[in-house]
Structures are given as structure tokens and as C-alpha cells.
C-alpha positions, 0 to 999 in steps of 0.5 A: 842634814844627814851626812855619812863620811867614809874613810879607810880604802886603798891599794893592798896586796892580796893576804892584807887588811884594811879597816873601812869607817863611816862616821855618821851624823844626822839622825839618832844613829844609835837606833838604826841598822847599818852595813856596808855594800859593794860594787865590782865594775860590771856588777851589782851592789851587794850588801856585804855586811850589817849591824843592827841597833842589838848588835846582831851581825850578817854576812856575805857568805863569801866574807864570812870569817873575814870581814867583822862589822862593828859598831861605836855609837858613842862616836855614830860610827860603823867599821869593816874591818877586812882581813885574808884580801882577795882580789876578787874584793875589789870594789866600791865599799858603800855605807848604808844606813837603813829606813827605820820604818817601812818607807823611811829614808835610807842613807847612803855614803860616797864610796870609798874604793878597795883595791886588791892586788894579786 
């Protein structure tokens, strides 16, 4: 059974950081490209950032040069780390493993939700 735990959200103030990780385990995590997306209330879940399995990253433009994805697969885990805070960051924070093949399963966590305050 393939289980995605999340950890890290919370309350900031604008200017903070907060650090996101997704301890996977369930499936060979080592070989598989992972991010984090997010959802703002009234909007649609975009993909914040991901990792493939040669460690290659993408961004969201608007997170560039603030947001670092980074992979341990000693520990099947994956972390956000999130710096310079905006409000407008206020969401749901989701892990995500992406299918391996084309129509393979696709996992995801139970959200971990980022408050920041201004």
C-alpha cells in the first residue's frame, strides 16, 4: 500500500519560512518524479515544484529563487523548502508522486496546509 505522509505546514508571517516534508513508502521511491502542488481556495491545483529521479528540478515561475525541492532517497523522502513568504502562498501544500509509465497510478498526500500572514 502506497502511503504519502506530509509534515511541516502552519502559520508564518510574511518574510518567513517553512520547510514541507513527504516521507513516502510503498512503492520504489527512488525511481519516481515527485513535487508538491498547491491549492488556494477558489483556485486550481497548480504544481509548485518537482524532482525527477536524476534530480533535475522545475519551478513555478512565481516561486523561482524561493522555493528549493529536494530529494533523500535514502529516507523516500521529498521536502519544500520555502523561503521570502507571501501571502498570496497560502494554500494547501500536496505531495505527489508521478505514474512511472503512461497510465500508471499516481499518488497523492493528504495536504498539509500554509498559512501566510501579512
Amino acid at each position: 500500500q502506497v502511503q504519502l505522509v506530509e509534515s511541516g505546514g502552519g502559520l508564518v508571517q510574511a518574510g518567513g519560512s517553512l520547510r514541507l516534508s513527504c516521507a513516502v513508502s510503498g512503492l520504489t521511491f527512488s525511481i519516481r518524479t515527485v513535487g508538491w502542488y498547491r491549492q488556494a481556495p477558489g483556485n486550481q491545483r497548480e504544481l509548485v515544484a518537482s524532482i525527477n529521479s536524476g534530480f533535475r528540478t522545475d519551478y513555478l515561475d512565481v516561486v523561482k529563487g524561493r522555493f528549493t525541492i529536494s530529494r533523500d532517497n535514502a529516507l523516500d523522502t521529498v521536502y519544500l523548502q520555502m523561503d521570502s513568504l507571501k501571502p498570496e502562498d497560502t494554500a494547501v501544500y500536496y505531495c505527489n508522486v508521478r505514474p512511472y509509465i503512461i497510465g500508471g497510478a499516481e499518488y497523492w498526500g493528504q495536504g498539509t496546509r500554509v498559512t501566510v500572514s501579512s
